[in-house]
TORKOL-4160 file (C-alpha; in steps of 0.2 Angstrom, whole numbers, padded with zeros to 4 digits, m for minus):
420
<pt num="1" X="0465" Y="0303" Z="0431"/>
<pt num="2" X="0463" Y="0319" Z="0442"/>
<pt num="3" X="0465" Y="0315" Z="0458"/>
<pt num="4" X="0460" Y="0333" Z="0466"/>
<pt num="5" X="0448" Y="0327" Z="0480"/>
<pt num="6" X="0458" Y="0333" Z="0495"/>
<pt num="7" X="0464" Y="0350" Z="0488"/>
<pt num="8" X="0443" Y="0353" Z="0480"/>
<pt num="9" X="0437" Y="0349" Z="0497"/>
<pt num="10" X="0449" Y="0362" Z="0505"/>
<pt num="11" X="0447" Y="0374" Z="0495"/>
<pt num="12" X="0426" Y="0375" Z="0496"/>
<pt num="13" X="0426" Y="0374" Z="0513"/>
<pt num="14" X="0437" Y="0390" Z="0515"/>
<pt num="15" X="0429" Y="0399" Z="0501"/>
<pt num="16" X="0414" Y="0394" Z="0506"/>
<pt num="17" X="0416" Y="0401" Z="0525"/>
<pt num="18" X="0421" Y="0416" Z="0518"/>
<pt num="19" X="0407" Y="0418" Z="0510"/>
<pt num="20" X="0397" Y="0414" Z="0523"/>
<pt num="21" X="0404" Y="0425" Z="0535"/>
<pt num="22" X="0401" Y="0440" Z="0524"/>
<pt num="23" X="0386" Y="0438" Z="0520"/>
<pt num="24" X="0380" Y="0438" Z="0540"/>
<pt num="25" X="0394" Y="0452" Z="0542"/>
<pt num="26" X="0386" Y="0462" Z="0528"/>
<pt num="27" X="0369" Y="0457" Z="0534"/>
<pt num="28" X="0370" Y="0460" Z="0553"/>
<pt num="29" X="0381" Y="0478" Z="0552"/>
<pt num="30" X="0385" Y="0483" Z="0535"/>
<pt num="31" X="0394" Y="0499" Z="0540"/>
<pt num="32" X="0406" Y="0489" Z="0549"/>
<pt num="33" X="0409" Y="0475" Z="0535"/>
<pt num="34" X="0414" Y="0489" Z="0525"/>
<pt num="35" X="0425" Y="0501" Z="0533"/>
<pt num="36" X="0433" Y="0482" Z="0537"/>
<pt num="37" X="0433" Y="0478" Z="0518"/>
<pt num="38" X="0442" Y="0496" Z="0513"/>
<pt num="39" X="0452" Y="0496" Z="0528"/>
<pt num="40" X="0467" Y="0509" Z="0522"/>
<pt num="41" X="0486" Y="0497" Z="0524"/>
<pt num="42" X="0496" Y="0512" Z="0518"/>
<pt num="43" X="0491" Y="0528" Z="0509"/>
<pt num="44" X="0500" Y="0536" Z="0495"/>
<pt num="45" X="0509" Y="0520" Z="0491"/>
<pt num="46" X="0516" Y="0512" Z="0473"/>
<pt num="47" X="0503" Y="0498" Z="0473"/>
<pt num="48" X="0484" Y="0500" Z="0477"/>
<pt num="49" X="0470" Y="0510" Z="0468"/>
<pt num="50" X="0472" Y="0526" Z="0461"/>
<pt num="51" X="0464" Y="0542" Z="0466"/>
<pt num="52" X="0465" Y="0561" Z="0467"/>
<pt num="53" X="0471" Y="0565" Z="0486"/>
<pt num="54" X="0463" Y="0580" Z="0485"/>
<pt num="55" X="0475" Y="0592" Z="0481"/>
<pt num="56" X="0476" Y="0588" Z="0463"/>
<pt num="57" X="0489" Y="0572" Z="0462"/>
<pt num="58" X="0487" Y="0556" Z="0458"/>
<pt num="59" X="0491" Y="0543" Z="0472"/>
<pt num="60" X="0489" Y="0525" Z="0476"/>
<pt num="61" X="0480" Y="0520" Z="0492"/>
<pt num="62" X="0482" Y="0500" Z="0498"/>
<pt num="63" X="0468" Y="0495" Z="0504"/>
<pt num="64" X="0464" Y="0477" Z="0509"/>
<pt num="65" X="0452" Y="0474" Z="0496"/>
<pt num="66" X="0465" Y="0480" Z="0484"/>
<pt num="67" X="0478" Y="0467" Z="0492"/>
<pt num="68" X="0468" Y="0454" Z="0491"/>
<pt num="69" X="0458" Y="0455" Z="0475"/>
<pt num="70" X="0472" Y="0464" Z="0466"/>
<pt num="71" X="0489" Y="0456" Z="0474"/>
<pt num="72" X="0485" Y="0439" Z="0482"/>
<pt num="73" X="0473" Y="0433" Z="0471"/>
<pt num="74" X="0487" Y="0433" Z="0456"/>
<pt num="75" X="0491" Y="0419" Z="0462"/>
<pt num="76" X="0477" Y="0408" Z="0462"/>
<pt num="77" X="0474" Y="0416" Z="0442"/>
<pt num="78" X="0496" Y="0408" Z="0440"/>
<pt num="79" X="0491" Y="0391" Z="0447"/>
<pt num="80" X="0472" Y="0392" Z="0435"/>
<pt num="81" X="0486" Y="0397" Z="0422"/>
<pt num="82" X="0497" Y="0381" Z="0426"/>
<pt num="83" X="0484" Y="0371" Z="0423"/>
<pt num="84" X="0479" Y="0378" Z="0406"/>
<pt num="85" X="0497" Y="0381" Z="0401"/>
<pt num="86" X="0501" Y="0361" Z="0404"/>
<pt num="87" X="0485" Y="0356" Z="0395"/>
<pt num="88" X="0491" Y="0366" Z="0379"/>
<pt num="89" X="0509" Y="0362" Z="0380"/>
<pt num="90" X="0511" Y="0346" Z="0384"/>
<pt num="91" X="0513" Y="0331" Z="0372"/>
<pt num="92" X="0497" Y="0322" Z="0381"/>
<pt num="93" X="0490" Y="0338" Z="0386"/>
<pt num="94" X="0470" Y="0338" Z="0387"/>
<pt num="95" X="0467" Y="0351" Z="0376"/>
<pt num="96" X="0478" Y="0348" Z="0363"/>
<pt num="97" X="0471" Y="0337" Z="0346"/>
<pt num="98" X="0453" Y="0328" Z="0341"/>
<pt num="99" X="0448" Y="0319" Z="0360"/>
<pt num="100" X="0449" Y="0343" Z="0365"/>
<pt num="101" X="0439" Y="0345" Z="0351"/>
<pt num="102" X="0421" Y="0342" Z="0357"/>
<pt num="103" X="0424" Y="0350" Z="0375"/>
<pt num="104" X="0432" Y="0365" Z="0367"/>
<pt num="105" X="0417" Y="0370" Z="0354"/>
<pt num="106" X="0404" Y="0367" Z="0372"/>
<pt num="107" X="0415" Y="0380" Z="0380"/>
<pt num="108" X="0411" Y="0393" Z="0366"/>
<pt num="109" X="0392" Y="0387" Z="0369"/>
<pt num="110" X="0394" Y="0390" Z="0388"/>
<pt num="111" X="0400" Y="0408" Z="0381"/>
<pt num="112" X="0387" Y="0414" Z="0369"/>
<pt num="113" X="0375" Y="0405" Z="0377"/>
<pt num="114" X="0377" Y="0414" Z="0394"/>
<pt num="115" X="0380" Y="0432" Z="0386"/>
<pt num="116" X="0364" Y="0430" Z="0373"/>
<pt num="117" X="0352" Y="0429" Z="0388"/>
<pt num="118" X="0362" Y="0441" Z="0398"/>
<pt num="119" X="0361" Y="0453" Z="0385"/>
<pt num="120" X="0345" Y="0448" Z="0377"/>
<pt num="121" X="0335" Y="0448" Z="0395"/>
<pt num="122" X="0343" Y="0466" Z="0398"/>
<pt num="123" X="0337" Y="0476" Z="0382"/>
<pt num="124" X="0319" Y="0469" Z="0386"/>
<pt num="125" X="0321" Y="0477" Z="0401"/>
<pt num="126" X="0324" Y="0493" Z="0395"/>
<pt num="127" X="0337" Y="0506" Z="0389"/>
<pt num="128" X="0339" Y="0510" Z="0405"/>
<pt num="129" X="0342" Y="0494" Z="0415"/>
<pt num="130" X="0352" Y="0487" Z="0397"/>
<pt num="131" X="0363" Y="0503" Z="0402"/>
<pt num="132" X="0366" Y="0502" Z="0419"/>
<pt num="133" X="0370" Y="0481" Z="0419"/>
<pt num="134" X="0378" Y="0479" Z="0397"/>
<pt num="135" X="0395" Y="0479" Z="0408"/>
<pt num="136" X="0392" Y="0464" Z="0415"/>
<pt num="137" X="0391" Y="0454" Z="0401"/>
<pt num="138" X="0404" Y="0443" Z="0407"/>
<pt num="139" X="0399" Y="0436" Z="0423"/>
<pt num="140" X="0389" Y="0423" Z="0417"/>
<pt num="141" X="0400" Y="0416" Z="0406"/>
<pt num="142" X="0410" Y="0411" Z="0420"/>
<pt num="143" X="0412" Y="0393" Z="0427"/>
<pt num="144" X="0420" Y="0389" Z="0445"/>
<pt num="145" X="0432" Y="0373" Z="0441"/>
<pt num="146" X="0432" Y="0367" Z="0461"/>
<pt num="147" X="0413" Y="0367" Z="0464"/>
<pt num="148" X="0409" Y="0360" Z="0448"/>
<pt num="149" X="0422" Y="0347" Z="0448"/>
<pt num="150" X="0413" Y="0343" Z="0467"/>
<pt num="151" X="0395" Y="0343" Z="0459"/>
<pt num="152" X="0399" Y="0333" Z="0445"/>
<pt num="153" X="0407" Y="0320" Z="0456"/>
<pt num="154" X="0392" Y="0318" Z="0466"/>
<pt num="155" X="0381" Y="0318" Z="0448"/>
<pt num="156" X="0390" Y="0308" Z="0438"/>
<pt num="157" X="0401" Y="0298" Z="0450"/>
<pt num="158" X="0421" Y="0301" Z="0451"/>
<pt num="159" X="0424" Y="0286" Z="0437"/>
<pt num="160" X="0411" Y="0292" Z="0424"/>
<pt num="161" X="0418" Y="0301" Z="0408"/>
<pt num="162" X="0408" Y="0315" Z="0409"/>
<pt num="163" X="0418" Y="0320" Z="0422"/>
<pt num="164" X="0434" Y="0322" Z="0413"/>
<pt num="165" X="0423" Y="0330" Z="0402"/>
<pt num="166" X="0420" Y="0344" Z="0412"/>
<pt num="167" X="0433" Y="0347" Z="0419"/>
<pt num="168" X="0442" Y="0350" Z="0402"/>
<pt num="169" X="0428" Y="0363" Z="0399"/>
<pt num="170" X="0431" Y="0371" Z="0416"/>
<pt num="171" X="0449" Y="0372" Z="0413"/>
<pt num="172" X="0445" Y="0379" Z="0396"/>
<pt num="173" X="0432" Y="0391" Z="0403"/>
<pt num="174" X="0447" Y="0400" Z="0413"/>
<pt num="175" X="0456" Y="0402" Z="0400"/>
<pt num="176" X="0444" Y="0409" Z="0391"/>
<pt num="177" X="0439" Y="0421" Z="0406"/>
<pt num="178" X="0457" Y="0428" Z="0407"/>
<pt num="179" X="0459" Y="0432" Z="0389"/>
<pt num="180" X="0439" Y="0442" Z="0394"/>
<pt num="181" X="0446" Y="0451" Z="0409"/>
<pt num="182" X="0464" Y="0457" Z="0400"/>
<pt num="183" X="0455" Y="0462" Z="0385"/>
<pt num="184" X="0439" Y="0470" Z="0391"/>
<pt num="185" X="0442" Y="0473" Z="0408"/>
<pt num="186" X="0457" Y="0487" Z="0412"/>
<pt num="187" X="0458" Y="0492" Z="0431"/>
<pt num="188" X="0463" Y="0508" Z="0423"/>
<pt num="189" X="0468" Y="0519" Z="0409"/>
<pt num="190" X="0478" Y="0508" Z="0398"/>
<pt num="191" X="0498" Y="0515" Z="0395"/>
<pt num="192" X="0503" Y="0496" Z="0386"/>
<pt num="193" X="0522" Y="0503" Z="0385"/>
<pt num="194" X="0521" Y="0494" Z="0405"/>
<pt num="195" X="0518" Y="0477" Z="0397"/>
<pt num="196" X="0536" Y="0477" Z="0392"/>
<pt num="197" X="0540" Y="0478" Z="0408"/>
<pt num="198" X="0533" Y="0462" Z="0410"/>
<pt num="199" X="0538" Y="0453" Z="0394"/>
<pt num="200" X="0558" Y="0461" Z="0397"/>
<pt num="201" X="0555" Y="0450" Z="0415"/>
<pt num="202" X="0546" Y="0435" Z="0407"/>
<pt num="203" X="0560" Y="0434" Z="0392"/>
<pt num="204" X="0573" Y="0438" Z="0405"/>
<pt num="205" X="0570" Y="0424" Z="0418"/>
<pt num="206" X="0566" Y="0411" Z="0405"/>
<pt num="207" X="0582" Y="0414" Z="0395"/>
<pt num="208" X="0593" Y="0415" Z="0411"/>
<pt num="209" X="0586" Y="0404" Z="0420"/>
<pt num="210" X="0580" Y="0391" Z="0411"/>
<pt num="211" X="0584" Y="0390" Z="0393"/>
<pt num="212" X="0605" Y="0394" Z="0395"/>
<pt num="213" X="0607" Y="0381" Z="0409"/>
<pt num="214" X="0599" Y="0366" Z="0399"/>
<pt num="215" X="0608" Y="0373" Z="0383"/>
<pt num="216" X="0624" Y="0371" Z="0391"/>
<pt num="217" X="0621" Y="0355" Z="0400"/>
<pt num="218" X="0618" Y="0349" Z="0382"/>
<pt num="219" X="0627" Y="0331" Z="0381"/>
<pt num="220" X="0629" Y="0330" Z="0400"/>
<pt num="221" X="0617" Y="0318" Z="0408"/>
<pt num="222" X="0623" Y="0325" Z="0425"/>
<pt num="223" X="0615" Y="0340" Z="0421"/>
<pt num="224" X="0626" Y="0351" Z="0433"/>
<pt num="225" X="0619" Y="0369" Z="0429"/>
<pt num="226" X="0603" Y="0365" Z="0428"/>
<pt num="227" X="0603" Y="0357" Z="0444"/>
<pt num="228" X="0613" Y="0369" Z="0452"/>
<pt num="229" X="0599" Y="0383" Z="0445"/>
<pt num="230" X="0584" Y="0372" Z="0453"/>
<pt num="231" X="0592" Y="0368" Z="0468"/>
<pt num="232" X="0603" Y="0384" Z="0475"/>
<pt num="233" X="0591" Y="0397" Z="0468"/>
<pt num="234" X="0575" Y="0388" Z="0467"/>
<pt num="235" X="0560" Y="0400" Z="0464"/>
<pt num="236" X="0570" Y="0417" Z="0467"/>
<pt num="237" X="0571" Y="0423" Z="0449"/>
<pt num="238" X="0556" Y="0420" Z="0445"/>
<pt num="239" X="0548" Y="0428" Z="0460"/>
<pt num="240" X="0557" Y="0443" Z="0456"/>
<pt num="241" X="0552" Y="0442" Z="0440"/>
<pt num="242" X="0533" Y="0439" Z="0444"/>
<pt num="243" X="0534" Y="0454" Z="0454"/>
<pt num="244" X="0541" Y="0466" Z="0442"/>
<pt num="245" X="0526" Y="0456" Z="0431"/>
<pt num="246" X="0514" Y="0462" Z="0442"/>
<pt num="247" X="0518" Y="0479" Z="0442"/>
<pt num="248" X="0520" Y="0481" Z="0423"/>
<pt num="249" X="0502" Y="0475" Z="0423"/>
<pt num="250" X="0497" Y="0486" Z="0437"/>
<pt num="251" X="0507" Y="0502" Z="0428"/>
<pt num="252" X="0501" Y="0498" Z="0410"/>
<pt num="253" X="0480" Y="0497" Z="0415"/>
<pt num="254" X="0476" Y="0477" Z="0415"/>
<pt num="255" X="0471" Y="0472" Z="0430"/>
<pt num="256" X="0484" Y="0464" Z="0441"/>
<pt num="257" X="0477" Y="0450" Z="0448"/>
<pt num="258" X="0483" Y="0442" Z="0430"/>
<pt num="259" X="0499" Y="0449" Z="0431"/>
<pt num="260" X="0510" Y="0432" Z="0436"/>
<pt num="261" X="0502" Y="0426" Z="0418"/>
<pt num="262" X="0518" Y="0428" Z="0407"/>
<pt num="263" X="0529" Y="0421" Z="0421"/>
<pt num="264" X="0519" Y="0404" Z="0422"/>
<pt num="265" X="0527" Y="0397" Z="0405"/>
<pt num="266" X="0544" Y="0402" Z="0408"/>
<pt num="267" X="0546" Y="0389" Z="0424"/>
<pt num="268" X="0554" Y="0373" Z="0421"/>
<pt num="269" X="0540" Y="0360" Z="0422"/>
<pt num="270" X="0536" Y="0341" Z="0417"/>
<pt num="271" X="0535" Y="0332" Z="0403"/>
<pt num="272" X="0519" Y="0327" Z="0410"/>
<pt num="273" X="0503" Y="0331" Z="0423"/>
<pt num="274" X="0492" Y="0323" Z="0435"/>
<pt num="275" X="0480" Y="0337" Z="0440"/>
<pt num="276" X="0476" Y="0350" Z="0452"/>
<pt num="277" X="0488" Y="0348" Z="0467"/>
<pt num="278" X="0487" Y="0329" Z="0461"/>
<pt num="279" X="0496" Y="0319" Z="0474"/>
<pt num="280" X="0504" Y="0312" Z="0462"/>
<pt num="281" X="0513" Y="0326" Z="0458"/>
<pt num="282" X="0523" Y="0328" Z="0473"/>
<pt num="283" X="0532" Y="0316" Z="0465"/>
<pt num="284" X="0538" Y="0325" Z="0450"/>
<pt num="285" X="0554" Y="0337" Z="0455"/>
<pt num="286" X="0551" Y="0351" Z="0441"/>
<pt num="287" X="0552" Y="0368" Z="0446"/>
<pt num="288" X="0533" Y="0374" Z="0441"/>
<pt num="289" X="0525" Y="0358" Z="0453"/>
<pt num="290" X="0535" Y="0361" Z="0469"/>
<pt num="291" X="0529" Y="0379" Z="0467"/>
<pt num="292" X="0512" Y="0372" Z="0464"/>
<pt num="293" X="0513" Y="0362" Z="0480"/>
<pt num="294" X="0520" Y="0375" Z="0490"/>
<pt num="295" X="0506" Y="0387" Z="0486"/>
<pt num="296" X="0493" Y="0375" Z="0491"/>
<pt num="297" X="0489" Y="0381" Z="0508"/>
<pt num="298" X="0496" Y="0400" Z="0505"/>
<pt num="299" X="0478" Y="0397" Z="0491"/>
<pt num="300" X="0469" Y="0389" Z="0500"/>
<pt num="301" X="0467" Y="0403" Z="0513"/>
<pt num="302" X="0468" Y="0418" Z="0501"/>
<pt num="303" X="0452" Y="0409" Z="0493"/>
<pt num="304" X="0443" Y="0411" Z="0509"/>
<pt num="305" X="0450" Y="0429" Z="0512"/>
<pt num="306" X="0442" Y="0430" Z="0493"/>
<pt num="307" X="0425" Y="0424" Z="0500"/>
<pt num="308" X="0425" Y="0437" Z="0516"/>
<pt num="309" X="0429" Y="0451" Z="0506"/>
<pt num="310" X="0419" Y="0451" Z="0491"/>
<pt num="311" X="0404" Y="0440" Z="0497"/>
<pt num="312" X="0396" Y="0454" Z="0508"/>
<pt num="313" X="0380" Y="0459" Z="0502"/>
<pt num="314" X="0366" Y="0464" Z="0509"/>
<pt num="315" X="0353" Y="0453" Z="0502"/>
<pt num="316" X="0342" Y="0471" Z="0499"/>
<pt num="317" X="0351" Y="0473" Z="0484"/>
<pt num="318" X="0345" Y="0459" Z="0475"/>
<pt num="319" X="0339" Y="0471" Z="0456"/>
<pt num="320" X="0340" Y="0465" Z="0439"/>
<pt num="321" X="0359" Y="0461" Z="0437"/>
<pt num="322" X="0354" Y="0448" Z="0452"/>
<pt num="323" X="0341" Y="0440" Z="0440"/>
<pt num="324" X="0353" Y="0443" Z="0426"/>
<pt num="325" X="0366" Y="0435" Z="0429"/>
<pt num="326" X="0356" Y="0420" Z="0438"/>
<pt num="327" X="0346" Y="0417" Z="0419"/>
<pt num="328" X="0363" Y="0417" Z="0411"/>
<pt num="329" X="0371" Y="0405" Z="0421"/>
<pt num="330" X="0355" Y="0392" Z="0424"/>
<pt num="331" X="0348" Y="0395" Z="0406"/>
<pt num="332" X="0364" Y="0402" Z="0394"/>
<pt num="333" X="0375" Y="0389" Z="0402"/>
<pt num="334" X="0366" Y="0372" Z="0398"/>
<pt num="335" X="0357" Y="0379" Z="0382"/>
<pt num="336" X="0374" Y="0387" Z="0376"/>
<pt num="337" X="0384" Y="0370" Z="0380"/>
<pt num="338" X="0371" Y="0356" Z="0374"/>
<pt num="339" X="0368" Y="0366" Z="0358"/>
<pt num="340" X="0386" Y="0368" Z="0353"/>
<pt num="341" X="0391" Y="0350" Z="0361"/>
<pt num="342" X="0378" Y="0343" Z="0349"/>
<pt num="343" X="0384" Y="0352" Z="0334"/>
<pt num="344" X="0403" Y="0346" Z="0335"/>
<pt num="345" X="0399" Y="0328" Z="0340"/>
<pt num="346" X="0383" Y="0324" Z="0329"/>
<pt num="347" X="0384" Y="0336" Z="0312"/>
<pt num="348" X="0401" Y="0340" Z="0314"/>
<pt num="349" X="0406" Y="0322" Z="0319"/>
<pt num="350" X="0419" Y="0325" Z="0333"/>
<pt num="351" X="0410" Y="0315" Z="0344"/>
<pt num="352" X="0410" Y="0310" Z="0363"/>
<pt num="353" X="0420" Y="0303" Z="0374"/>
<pt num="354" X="0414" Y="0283" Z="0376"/>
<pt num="355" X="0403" Y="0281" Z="0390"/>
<pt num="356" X="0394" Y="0298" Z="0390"/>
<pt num="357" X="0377" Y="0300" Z="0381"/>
<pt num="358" X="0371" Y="0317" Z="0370"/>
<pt num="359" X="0361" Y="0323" Z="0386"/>
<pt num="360" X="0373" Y="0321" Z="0398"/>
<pt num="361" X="0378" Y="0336" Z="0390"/>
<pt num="362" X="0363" Y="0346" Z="0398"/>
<pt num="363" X="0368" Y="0339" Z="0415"/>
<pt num="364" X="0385" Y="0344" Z="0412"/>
<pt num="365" X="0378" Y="0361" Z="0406"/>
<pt num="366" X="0369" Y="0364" Z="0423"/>
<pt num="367" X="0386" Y="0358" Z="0431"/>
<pt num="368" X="0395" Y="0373" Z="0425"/>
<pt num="369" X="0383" Y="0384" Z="0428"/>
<pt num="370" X="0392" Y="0385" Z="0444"/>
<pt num="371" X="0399" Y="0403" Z="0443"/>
<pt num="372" X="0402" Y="0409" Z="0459"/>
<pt num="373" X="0422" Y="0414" Z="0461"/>
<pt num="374" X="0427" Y="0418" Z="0445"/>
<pt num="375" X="0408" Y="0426" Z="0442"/>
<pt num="376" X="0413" Y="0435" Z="0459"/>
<pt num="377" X="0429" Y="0443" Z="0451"/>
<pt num="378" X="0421" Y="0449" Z="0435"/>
<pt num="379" X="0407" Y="0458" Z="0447"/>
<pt num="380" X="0420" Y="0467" Z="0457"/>
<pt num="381" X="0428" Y="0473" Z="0440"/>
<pt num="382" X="0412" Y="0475" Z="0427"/>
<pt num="383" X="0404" Y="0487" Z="0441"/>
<pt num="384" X="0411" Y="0502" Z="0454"/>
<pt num="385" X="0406" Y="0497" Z="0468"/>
<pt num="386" X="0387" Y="0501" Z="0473"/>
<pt num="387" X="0371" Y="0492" Z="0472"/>
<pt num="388" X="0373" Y="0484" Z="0454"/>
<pt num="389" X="0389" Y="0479" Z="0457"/>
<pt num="390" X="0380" Y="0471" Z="0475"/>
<pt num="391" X="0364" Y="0463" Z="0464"/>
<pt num="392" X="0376" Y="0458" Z="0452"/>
<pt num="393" X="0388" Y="0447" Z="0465"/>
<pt num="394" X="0371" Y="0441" Z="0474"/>
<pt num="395" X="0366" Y="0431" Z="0455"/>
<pt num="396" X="0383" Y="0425" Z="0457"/>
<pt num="397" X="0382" Y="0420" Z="0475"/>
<pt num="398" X="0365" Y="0411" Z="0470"/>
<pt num="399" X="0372" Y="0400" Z="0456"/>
<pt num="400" X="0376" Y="0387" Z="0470"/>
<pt num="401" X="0357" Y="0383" Z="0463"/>
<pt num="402" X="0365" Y="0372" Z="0450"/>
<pt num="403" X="0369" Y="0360" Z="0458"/>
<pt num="404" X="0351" Y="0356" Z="0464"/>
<pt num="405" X="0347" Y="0359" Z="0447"/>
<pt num="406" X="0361" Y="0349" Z="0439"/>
<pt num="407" X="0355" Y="0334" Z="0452"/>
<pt num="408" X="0336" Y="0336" Z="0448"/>
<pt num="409" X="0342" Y="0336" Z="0431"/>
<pt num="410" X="0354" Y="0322" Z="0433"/>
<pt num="411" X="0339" Y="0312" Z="0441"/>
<pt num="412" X="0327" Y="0315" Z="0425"/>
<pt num="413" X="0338" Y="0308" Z="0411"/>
<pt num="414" X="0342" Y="0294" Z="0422"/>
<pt num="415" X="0364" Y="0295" Z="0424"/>
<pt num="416" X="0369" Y="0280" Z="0428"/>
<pt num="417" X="0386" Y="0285" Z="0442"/>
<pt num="418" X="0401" Y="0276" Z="0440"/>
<pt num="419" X="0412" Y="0277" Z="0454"/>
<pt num="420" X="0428" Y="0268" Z="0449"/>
């Protein structure tokens, strides 16, 4: 059903030597990693991070944490969007009526779950340490759709049910997560006047470029203007409109990095979908996959840019965020998804999907305890930068310890794989 080997395996491998590399960069000569981290592109500029230059104004600095964090990665967040926006719209979409029902309901587990020991584990800590890490509520509630998807392959096998399972709670996680970081996490002061920058260009593009050409092909099976649109203008408008997007989110306070959001559901797309990057969809001509497909690499190489800049921490800031952030993900996550999964296929009677047992949702619970990129974002924006924000990324970087878990655990309640 998902055929998303190729493109998983792509992406880990960059994110993951990324990641890598900063850790030993950060590690071996810290001073270094940073001045390379918040190297200054252009100074008193229309995009980047505010600041006072000193003399009482208000300026923008690009620097290239702020390019690739801010800028680059909105489009990784537009293709997590695609995926979610296709699983809603669409007539056979996975998250639309009863088969979503049970995976939705474990995703609000995987939720309160994760933020209930995050939480709960910090006010026994203190006032103090429940002050300095409350932000950071968030990060554990995280899950990282590729490595997941790629543990619970290996766990389950790539034919069992479980696994479809989860990738519909990872897909739904994301969702989840950019509603968290629009709401609760602002890059700025909020002026929401900006957004309507956005919606004028998200309106705009659609009804130009969209919605008019099929309404007056209406009746023609040629489909002349709509062709014409697709073929001679292609992505244009709506790169111009995802830019003009971008800045109102930059402008009105929200971070950024979600700024293509709104675009996403005004491209043309398919009546149906395969999956992400599915090679089957290379051979589907609407607008929204070719831009999909073209983006695969351009991704795949921010996502290890991601992993160099944001992975660097010197593993002396390990602190109570680190083992925080770690009990959220590895206890939360599980607790939070079995609980819930329980609820809405036993008393609720939603049920599960035929083939997968009650307690393959604990293993599917460690599974997704997989935070790291997403759980890496919500770090850099819950914390300034210093040594909470650092502990706080290390608990994310040390979530890769669900996937022995979610094998161990895998191993103990006796899965049975299924590969085809």
């Amino acid at each position: 059903m998902y055929r998303v080997w190729n493109f998983i395996t792509g992406y880990s491998l960059l994110l993951i030597g990324g990641a890598i590399i900063a850790l030993i960069w950060a590690n071996t000569n810290a001073e270094s990693y940073h001045h390379f981290v918040e190297f200054v592109l252009i100074d008193d500029f229309f995009i980047g991070h505010l600041h006072d230059d000193g003399h009482g104004h208000v300026t923008r600095t690009l620097t290239l944490h702020y390019l690739v964090n801010d800028v680059l990665m909105a489009l990784f967040f537009a293709i997590a969007a695609k995926e979610v926006w296709e699983a809603v719209i669409l007539k056979n979409g996975s998250l639309r009526g009863k088969k979503a029902a049970t995976p939705l309901i474990a995703t609000l587990g995987g939720m309160i779950g994760p933020i209930s020991v995050y939480l709960g584990l910090a006010m026994l800590f203190g006032s103090e340490t429940y002050n300095a890490v409350a932000n950071g509520w968030a990060i554990p509630t995280a899950t990282d759709i590729a490595f997941s998807y790629l543990v619970g392959r290996l766990v389950f096998g790539a034919g069992h049910p479980a696994v479809r399972f989860l990738l519909l709670l990872a897909i739904a996680d994301d969702a989840a997560g950019l509603l968290i970081l629009a709401i609760f996490y602002p890059s700025g002061d909020l002026a929401p006047v900006w957004l309507l920058l956005s919606l004028g260009a998200a309106v705009g593009v659609f009804v130009l470029f969209n919605w008019l050409p099929r309404r007056l092909d209406r009746g023609d099976q040629l489909r002349p203007r709509s062709t014409w649109v697709r073929k001679t203008l292609s992505f244009w408008p709506y790169l111009i409109a995802g830019c003009l997007s971008w800045y109102g989110f930059q402008e009105s306070g929200l971070h950024p990095a979600l700024g293509l959001l709104p675009i996403v559901p005004t491209i043309p797309h398919a009546d149906r979908a395969f999956g992400i990057f599915s090679a089957a969809e290379e051979h589907l001509h609407d607008l929204l996959n070719q831009i999909e497909h073209a983006l695969k690499y351009p991704v795949e190489i921010i996502l290890g840019l991601f992993g160099l800049m944001n992975a660097g921490v010197e593993f002396s800031s390990m602190g109570p965020a680190t083992w925080l952030v770690l009990a959220g993900l590895l206890i939360g996550k599980p607790v939070g998804i079995f609980l819930f999964g329980w609820i809405a296929a036993k008393p609720m009677g939603l049920g599960i999907p035929q083939g997968m047992r009650i307690i393959d949702l604990v293993v599917v619970g460690c599974v997704a305890a997989i935070g790291f990129t997403v759980s890496l974002f919500v770090a850099s924006v819950a914390f300034e930068g210093g040594p909470v924000q650092d502990a706080a990324k290390m608990g994310a970087l040390f979530s890769f310890a669900a996937a022995a878990v979610a094998i161990a655990v895998g191993k103990l309640t006796r899965v049975e794989k299924q590969d085809v």
